[in-house]
Gaussian input, Z-matrix of N, CA and C with variables (Angstrom, degrees):
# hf/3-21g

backbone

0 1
 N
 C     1     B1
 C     2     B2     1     A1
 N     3     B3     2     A2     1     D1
 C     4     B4     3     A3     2     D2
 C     5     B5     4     A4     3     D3
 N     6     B6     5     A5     4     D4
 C     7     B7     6     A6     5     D5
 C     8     B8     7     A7     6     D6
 N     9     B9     8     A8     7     D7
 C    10    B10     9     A9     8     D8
 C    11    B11    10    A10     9     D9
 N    12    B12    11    A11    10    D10
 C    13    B13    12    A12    11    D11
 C    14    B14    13    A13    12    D12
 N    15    B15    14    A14    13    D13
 C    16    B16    15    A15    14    D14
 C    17    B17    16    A16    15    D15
 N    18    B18    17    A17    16    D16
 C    19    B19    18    A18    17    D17
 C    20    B20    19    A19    18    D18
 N    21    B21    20    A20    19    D19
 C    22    B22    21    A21    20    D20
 C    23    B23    22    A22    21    D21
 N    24    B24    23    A23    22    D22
 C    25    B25    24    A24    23    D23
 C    26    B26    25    A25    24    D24
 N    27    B27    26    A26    25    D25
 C    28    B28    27    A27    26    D26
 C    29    B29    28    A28    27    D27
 N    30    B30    29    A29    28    D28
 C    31    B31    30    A30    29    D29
 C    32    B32    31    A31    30    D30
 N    33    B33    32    A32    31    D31
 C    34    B34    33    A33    32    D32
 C    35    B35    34    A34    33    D33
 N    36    B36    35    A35    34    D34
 C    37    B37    36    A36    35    D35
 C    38    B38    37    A37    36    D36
 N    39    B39    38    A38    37    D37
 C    40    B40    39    A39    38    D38
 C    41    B41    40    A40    39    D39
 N    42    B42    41    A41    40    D40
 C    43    B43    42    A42    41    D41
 C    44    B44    43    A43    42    D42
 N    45    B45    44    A44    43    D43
 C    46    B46    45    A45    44    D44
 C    47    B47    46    A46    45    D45
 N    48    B48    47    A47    46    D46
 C    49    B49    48    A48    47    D47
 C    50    B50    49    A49    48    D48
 N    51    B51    50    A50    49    D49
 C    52    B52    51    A51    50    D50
 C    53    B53    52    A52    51    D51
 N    54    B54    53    A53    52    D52
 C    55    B55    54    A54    53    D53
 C    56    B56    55    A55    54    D54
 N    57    B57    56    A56    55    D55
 C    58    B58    57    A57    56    D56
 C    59    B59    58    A58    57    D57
 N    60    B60    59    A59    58    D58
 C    61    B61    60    A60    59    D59
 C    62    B62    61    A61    60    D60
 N    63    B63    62    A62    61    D61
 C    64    B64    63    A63    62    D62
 C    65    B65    64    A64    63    D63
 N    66    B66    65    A65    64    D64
 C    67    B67    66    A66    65    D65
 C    68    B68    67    A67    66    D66
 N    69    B69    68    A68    67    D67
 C    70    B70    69    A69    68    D68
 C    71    B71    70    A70    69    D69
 N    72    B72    71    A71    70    D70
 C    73    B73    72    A72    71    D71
 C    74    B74    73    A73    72    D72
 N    75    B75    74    A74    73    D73
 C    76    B76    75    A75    74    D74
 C    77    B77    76    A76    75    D75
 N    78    B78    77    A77    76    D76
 C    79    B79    78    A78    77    D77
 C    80    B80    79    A79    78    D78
 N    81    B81    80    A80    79    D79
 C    82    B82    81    A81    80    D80
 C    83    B83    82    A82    81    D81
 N    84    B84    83    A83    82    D82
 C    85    B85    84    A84    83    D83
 C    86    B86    85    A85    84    D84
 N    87    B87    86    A86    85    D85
 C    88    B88    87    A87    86    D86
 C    89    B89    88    A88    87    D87
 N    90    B90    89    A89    88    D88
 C    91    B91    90    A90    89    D89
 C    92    B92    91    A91    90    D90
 N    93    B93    92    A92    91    D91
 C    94    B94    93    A93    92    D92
 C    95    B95    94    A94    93    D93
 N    96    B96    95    A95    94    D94
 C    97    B97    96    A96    95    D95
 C    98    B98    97    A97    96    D96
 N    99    B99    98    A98    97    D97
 C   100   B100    99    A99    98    D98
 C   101   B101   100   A100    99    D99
 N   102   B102   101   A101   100   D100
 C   103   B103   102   A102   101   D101
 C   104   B104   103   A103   102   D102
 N   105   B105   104   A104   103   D103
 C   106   B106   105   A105   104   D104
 C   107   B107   106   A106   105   D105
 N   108   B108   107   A107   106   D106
 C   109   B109   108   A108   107   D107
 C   110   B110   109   A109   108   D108
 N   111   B111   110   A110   109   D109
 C   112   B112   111   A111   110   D110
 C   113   B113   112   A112   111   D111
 N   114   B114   113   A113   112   D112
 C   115   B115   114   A114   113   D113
 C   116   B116   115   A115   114   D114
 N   117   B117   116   A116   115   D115
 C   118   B118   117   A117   116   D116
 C   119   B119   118   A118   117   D117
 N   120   B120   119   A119   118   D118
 C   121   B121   120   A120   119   D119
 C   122   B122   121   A121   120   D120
 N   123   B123   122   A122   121   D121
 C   124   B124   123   A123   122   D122
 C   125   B125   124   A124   123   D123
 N   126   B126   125   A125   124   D124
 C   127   B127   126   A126   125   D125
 C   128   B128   127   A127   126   D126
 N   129   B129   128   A128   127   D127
 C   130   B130   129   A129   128   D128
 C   131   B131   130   A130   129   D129
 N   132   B132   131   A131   130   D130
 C   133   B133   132   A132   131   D131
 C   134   B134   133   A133   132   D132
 N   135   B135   134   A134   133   D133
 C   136   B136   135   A135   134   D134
 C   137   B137   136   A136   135   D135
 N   138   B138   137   A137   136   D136
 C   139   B139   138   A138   137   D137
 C   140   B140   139   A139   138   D138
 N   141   B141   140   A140   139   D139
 C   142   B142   141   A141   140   D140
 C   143   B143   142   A142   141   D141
 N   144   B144   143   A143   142   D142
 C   145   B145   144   A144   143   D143
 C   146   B146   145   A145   144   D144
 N   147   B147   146   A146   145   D145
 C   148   B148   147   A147   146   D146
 C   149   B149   148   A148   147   D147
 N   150   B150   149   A149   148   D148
 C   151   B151   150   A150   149   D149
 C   152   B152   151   A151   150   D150
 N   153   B153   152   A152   151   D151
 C   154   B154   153   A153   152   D152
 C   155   B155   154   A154   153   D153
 N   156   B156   155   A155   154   D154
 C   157   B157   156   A156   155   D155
 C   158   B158   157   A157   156   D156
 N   159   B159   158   A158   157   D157
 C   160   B160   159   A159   158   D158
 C   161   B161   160   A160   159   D159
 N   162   B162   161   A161   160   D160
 C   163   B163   162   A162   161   D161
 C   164   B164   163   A163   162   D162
 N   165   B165   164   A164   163   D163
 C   166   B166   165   A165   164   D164
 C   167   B167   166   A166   165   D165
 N   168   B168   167   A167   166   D166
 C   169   B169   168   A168   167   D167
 C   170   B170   169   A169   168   D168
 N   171   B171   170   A170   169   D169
 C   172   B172   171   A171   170   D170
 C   173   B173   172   A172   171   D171
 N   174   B174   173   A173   172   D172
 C   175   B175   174   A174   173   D173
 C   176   B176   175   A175   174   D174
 N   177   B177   176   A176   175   D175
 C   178   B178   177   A177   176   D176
 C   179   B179   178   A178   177   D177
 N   180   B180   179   A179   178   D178
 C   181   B181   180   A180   179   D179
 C   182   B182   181   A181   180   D180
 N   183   B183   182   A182   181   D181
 C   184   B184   183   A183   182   D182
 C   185   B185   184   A184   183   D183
 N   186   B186   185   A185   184   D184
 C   187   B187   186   A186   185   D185
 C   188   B188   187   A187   186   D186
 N   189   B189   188   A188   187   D187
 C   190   B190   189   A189   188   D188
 C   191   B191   190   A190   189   D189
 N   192   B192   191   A191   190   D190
 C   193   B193   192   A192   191   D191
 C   194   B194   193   A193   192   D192
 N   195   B195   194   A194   193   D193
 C   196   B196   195   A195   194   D194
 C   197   B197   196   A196   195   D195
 N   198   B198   197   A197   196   D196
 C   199   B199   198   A198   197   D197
 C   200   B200   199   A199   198   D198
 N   201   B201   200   A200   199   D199
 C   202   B202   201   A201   200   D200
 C   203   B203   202   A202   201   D201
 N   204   B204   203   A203   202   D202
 C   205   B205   204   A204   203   D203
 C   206   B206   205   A205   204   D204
 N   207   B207   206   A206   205   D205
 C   208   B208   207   A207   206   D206
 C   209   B209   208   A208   207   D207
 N   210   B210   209   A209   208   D208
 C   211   B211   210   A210   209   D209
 C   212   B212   211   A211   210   D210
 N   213   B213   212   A212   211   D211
 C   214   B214   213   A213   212   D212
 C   215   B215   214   A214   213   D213
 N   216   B216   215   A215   214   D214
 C   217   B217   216   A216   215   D215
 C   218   B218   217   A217   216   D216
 N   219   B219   218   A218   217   D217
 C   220   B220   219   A219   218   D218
 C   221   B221   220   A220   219   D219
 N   222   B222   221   A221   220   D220
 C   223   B223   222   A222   221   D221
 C   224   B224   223   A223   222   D222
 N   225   B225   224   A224   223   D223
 C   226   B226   225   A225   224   D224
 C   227   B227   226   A226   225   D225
 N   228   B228   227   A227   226   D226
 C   229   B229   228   A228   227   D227
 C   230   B230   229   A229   228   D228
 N   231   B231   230   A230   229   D229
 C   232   B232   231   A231   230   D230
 C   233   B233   232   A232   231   D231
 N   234   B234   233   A233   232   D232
 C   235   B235   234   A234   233   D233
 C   236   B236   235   A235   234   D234
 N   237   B237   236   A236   235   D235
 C   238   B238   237   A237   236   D236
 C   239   B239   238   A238   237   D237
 N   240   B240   239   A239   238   D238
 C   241   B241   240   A240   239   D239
 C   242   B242   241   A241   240   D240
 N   243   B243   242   A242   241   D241
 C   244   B244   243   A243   242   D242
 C   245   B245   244   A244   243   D243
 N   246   B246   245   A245   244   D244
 C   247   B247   246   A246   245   D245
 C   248   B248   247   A247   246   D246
 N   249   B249   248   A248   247   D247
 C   250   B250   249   A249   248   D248
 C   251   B251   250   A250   249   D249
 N   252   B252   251   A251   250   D250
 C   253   B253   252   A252   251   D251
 C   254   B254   253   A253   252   D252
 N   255   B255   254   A254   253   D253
 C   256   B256   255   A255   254   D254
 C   257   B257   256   A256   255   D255
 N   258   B258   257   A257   256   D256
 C   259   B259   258   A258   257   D257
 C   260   B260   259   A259   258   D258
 N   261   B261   260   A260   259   D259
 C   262   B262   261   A261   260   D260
 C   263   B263   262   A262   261   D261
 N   264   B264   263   A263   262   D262
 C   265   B265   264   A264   263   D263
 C   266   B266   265   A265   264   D264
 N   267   B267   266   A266   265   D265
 C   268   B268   267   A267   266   D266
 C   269   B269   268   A268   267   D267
 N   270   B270   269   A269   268   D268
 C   271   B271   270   A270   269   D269
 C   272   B272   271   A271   270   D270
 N   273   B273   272   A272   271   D271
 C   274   B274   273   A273   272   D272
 C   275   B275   274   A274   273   D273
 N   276   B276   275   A275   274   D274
 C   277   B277   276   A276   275   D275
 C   278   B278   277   A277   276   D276
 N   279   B279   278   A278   277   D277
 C   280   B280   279   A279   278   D278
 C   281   B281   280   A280   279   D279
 N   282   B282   281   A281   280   D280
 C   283   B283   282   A282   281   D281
 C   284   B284   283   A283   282   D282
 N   285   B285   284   A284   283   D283
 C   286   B286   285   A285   284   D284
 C   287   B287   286   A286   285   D285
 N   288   B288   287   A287   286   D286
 C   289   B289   288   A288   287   D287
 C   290   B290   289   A289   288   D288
 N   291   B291   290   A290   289   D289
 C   292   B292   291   A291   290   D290
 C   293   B293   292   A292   291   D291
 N   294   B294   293   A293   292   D292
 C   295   B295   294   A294   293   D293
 C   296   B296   295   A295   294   D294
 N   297   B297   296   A296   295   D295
 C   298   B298   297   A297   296   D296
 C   299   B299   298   A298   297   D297
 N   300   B300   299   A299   298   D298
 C   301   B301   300   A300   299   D299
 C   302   B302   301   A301   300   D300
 N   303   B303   302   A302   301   D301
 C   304   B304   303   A303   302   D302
 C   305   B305   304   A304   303   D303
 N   306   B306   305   A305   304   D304
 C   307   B307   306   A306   305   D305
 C   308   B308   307   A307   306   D306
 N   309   B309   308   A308   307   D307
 C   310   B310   309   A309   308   D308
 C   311   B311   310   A310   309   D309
 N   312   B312   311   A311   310   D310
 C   313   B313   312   A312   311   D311
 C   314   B314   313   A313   312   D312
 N   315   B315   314   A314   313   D313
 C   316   B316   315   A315   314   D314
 C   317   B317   316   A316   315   D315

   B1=1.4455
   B2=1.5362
   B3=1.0426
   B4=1.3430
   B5=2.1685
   B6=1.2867
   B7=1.8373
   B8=1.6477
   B9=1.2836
   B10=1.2481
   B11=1.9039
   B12=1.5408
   B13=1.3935
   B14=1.7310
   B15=1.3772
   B16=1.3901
   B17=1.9123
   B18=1.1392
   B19=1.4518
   B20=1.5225
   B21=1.0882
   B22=1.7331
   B23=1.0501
   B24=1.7930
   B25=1.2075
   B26=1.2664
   B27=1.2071
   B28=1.6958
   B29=1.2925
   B30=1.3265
   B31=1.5620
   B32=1.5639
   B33=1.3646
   B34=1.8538
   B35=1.9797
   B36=1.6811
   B37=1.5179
   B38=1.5628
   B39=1.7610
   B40=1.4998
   B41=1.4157
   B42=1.9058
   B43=1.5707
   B44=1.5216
   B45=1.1015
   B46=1.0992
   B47=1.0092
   B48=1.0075
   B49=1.3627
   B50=1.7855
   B51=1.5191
   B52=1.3674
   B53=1.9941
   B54=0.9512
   B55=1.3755
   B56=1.4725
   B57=1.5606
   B58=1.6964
   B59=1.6237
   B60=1.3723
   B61=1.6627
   B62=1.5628
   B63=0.9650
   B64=1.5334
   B65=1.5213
   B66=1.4112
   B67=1.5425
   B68=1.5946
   B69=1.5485
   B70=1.4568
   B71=1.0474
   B72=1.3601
   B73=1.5619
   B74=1.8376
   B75=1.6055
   B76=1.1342
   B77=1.4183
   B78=1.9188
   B79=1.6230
   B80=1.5427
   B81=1.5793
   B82=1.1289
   B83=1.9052
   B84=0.7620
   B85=1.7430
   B86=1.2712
   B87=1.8864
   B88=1.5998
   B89=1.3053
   B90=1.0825
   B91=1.4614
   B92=2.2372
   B93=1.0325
   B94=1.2305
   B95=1.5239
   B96=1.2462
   B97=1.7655
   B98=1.8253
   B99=0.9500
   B100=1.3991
   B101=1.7841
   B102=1.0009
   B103=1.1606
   B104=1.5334
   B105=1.6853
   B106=1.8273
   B107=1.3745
   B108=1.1473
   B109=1.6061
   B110=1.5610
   B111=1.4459
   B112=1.4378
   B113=1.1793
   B114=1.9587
   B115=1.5926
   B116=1.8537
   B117=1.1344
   B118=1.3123
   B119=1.8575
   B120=1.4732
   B121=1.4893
   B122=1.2949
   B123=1.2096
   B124=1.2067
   B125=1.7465
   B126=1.0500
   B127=1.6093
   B128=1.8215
   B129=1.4178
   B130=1.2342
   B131=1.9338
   B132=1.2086
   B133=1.5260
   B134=1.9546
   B135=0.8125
   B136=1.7427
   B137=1.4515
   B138=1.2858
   B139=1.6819
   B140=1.5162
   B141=1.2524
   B142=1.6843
   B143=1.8506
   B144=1.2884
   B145=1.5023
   B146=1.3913
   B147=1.4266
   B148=1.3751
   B149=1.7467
   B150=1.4830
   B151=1.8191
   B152=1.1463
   B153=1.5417
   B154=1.7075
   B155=1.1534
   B156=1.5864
   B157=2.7921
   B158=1.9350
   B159=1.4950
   B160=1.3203
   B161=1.9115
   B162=1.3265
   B163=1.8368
   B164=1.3538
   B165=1.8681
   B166=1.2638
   B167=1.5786
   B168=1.3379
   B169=1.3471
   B170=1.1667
   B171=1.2781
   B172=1.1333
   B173=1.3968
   B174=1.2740
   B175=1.7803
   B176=1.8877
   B177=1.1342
   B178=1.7584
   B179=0.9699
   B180=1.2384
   B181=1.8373
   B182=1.6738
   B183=1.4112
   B184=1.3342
   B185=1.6190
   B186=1.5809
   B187=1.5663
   B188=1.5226
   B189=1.5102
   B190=2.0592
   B191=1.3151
   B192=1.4250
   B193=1.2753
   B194=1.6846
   B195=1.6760
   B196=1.5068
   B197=1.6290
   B198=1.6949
   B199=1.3190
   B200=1.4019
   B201=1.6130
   B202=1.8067
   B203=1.5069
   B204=2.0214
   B205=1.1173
   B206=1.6796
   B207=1.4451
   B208=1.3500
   B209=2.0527
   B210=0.9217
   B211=1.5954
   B212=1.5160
   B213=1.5220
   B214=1.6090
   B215=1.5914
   B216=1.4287
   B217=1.5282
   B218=1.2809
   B219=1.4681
   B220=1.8013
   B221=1.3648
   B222=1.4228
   B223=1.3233
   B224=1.2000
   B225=1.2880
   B226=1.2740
   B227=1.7522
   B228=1.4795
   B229=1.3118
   B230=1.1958
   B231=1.5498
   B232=0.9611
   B233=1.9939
   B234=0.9791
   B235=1.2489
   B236=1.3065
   B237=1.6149
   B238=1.5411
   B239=1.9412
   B240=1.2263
   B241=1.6151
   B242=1.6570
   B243=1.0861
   B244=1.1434
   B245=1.8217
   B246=1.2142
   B247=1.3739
   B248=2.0494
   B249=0.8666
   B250=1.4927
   B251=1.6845
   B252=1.6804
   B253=1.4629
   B254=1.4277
   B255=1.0744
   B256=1.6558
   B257=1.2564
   B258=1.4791
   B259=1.0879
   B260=1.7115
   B261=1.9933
   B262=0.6517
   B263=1.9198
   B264=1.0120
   B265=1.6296
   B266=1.4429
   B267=1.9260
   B268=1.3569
   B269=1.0808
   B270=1.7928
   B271=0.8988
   B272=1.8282
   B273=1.4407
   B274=1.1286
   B275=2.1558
   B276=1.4212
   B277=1.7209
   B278=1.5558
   B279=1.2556
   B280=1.4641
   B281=1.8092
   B282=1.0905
   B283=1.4822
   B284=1.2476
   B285=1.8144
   B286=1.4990
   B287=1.5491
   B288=0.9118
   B289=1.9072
   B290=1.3358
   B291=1.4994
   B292=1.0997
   B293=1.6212
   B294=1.2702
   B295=1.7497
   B296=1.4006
   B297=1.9934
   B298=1.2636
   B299=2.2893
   B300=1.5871
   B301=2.1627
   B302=1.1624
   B303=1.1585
   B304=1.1403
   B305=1.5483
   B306=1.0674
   B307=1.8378
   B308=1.5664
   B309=1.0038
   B310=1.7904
   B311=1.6519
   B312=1.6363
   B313=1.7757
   B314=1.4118
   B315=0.7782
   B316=1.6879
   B317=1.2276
   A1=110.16
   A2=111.52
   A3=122.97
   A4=100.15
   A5=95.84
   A6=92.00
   A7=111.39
   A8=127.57
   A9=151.09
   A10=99.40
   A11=87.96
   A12=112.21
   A13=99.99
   A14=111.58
   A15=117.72
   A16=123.69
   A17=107.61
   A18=117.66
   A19=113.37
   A20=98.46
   A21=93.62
   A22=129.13
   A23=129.57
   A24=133.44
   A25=129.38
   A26=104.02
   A27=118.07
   A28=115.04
   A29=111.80
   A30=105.86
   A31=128.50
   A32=94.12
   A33=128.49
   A34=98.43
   A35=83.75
   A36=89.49
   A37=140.44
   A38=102.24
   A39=121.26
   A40=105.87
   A41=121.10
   A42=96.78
   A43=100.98
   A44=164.69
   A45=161.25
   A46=133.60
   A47=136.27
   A48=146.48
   A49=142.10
   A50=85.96
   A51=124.64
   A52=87.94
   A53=126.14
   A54=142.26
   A55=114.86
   A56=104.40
   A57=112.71
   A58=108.30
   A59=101.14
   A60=85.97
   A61=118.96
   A62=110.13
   A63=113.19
   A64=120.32
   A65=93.97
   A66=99.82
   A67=118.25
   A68=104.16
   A69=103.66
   A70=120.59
   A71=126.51
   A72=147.10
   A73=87.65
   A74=96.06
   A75=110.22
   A76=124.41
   A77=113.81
   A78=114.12
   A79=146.36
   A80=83.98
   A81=103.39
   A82=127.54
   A83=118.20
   A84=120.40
   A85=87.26
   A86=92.84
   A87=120.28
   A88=111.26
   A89=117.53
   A90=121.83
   A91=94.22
   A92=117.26
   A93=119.69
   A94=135.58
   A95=108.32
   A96=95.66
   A97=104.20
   A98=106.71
   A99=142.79
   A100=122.46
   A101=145.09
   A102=146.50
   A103=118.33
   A104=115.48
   A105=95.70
   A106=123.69
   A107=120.53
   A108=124.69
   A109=88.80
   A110=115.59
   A111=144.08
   A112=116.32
   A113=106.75
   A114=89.44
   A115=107.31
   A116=112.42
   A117=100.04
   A118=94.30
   A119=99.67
   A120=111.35
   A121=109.01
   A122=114.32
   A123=121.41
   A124=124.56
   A125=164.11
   A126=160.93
   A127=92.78
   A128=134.79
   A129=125.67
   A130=98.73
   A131=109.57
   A132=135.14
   A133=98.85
   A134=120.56
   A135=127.75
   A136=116.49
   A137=98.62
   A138=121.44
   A139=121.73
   A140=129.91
   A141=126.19
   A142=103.53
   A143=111.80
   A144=110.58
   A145=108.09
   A146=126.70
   A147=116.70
   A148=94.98
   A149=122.18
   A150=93.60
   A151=105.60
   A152=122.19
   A153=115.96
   A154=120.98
   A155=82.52
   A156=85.58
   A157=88.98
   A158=129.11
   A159=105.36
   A160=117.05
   A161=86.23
   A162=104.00
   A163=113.04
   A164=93.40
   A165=110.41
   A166=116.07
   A167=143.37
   A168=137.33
   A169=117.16
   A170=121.23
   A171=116.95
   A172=124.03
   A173=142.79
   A174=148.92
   A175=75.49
   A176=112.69
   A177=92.10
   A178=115.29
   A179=146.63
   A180=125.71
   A181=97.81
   A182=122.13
   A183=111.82
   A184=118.44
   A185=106.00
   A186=97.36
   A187=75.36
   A188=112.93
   A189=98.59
   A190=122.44
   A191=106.58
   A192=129.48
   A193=129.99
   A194=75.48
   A195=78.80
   A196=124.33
   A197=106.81
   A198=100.18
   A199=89.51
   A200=123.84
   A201=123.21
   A202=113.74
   A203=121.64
   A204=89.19
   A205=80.73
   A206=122.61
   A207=146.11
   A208=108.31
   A209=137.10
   A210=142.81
   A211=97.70
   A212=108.04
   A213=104.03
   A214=87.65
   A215=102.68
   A216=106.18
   A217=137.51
   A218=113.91
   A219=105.90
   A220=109.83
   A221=140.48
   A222=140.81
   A223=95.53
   A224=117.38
   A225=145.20
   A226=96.85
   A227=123.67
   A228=110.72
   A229=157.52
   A230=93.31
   A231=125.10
   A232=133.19
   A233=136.73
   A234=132.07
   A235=110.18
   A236=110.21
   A237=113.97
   A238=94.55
   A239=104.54
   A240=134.94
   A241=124.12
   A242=105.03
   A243=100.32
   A244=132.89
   A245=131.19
   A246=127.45
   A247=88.62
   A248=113.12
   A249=122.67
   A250=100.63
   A251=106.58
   A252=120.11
   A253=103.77
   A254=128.71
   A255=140.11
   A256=140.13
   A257=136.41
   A258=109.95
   A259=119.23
   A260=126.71
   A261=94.00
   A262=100.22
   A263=94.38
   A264=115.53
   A265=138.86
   A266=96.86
   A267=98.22
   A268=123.15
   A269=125.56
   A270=117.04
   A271=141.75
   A272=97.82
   A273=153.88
   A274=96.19
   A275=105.11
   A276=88.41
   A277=123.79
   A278=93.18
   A279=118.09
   A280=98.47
   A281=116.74
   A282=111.02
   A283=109.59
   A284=128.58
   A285=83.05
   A286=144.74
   A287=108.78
   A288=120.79
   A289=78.69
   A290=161.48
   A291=138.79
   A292=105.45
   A293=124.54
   A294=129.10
   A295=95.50
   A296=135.48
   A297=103.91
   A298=125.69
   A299=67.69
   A300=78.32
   A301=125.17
   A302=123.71
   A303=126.18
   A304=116.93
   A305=107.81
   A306=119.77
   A307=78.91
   A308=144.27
   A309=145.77
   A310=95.31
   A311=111.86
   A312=120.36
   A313=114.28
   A314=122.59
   A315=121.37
   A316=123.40
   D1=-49.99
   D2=-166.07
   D3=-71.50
   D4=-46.48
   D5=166.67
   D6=-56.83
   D7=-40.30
   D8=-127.53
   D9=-92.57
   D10=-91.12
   D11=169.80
   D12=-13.14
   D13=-91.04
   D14=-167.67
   D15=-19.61
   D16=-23.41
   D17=-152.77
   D18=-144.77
   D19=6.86
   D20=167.22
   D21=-114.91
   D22=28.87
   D23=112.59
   D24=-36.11
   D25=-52.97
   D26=168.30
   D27=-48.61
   D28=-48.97
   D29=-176.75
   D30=-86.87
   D31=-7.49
   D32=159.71
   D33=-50.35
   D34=-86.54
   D35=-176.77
   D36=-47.38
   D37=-25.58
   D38=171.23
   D39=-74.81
   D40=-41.77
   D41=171.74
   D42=-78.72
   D43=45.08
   D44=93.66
   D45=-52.70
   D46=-28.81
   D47=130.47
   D48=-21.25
   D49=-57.28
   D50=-170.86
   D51=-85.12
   D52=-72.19
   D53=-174.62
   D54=-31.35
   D55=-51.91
   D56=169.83
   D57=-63.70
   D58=-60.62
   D59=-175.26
   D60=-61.25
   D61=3.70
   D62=171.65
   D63=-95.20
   D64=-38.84
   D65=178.01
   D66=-58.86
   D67=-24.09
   D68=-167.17
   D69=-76.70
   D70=15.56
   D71=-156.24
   D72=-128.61
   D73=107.68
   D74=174.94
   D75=-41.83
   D76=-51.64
   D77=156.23
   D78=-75.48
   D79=37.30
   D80=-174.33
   D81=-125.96
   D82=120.47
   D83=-169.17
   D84=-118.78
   D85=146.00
   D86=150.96
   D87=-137.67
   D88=152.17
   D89=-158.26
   D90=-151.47
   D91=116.06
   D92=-23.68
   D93=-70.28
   D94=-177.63
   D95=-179.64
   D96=-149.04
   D97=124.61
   D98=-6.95
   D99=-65.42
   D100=132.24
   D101=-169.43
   D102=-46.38
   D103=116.10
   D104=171.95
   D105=-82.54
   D106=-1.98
   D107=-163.52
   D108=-125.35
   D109=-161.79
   D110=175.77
   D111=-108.50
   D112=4.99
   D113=153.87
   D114=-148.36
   D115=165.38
   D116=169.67
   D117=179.27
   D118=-179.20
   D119=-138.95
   D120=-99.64
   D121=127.64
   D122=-165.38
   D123=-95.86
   D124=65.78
   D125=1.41
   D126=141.37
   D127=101.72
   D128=175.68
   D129=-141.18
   D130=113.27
   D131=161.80
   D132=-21.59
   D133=120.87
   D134=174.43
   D135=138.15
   D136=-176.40
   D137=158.92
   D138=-68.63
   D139=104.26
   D140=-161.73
   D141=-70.30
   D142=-13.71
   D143=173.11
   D144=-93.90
   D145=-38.59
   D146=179.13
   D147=-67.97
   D148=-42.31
   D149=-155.58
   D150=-72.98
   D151=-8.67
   D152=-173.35
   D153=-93.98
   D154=-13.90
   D155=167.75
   D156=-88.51
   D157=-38.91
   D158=179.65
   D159=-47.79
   D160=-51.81
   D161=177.11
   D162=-22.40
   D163=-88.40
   D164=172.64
   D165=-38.44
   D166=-63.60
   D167=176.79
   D168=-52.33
   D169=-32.80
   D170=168.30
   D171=-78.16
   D172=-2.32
   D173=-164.32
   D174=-111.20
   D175=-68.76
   D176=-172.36
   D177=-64.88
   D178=-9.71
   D179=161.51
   D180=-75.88
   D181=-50.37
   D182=-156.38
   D183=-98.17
   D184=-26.00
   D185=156.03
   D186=122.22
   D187=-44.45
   D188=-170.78
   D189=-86.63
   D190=133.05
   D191=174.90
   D192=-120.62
   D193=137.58
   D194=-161.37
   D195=-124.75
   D196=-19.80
   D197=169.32
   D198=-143.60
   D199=168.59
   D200=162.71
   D201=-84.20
   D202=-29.89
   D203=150.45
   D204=-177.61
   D205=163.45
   D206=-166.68
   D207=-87.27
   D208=126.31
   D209=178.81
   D210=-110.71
   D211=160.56
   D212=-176.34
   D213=-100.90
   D214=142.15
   D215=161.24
   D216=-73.32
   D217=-142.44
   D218=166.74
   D219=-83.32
   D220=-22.03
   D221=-153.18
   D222=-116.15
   D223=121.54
   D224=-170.67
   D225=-50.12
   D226=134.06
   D227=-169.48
   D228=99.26
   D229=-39.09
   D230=168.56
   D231=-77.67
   D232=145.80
   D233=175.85
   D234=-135.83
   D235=147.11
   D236=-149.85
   D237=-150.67
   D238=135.14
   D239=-177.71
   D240=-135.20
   D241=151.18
   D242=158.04
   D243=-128.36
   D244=126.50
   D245=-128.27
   D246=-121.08
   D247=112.98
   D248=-171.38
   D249=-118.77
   D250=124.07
   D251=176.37
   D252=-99.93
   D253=112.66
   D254=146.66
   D255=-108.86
   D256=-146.94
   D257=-177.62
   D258=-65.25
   D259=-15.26
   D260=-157.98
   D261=-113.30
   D262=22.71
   D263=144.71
   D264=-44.21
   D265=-43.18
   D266=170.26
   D267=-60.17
   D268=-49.13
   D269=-174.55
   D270=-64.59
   D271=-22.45
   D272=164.88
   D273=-14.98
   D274=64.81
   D275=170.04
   D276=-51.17
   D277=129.09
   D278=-169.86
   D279=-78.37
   D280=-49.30
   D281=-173.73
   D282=-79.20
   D283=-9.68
   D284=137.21
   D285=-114.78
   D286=66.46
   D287=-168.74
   D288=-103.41
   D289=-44.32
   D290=-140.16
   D291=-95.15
   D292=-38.92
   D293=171.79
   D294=-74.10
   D295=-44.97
   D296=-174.48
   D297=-66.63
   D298=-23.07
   D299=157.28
   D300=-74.86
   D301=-6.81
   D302=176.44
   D303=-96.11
   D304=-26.23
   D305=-174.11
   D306=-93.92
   D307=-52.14
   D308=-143.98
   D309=-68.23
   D310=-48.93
   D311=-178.91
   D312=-100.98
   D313=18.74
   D314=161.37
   D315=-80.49

């Protein structure tokens, strides 16, 4: 608590952060949105086995990572995560989540 407490506004605002630029990607859901905690669920249009070998290939060429791996939900199509900001969130460049979304949904 006492590590905790101090810094999880921060990690409030970073999944908030992280959450909008995600949302703005039409095949893309967060729930909630905007996020109240430091984590919440992440909703992406596809095959949950194809986007998580794109993922994965993509975090080892480019270094960013972003989930360990995608499950299909109830809606046919759909693929569903959950995306948790902590300490190592902070470090976490924000400018590039938007080109690795972009190579991830193409």
């Amino acid at each position: 608590m006492r590590r905790t407490l101090p810094v999880i506004d921060q990690w409030v605002a970073k999944a908030q952060e992280v959450a909008a630029v995600m949302a703005s990607y039409e095949r893309i859901g967060i729930k909630p949105n905007p996020p109240h905690t430091n984590i919440f669920q992440l909703f992406i249009q596809g095959d949950h086995e194809e986007l998580t070998e794109r993922h994965l290939a993509l975090a080892e060429e480019t270094g960013t990572f972003i989930f360990y791996r995608l499950r299909p939900s109830e809606v046919p199509d759909v693929a569903v995560t959950e995306i948790h900001c902590w300490e190592n969130s902070m470090r976490f460049d924000l400018a590039a989540l938007r080109p690795f979304l972009d190579q991830l949904l193409r």
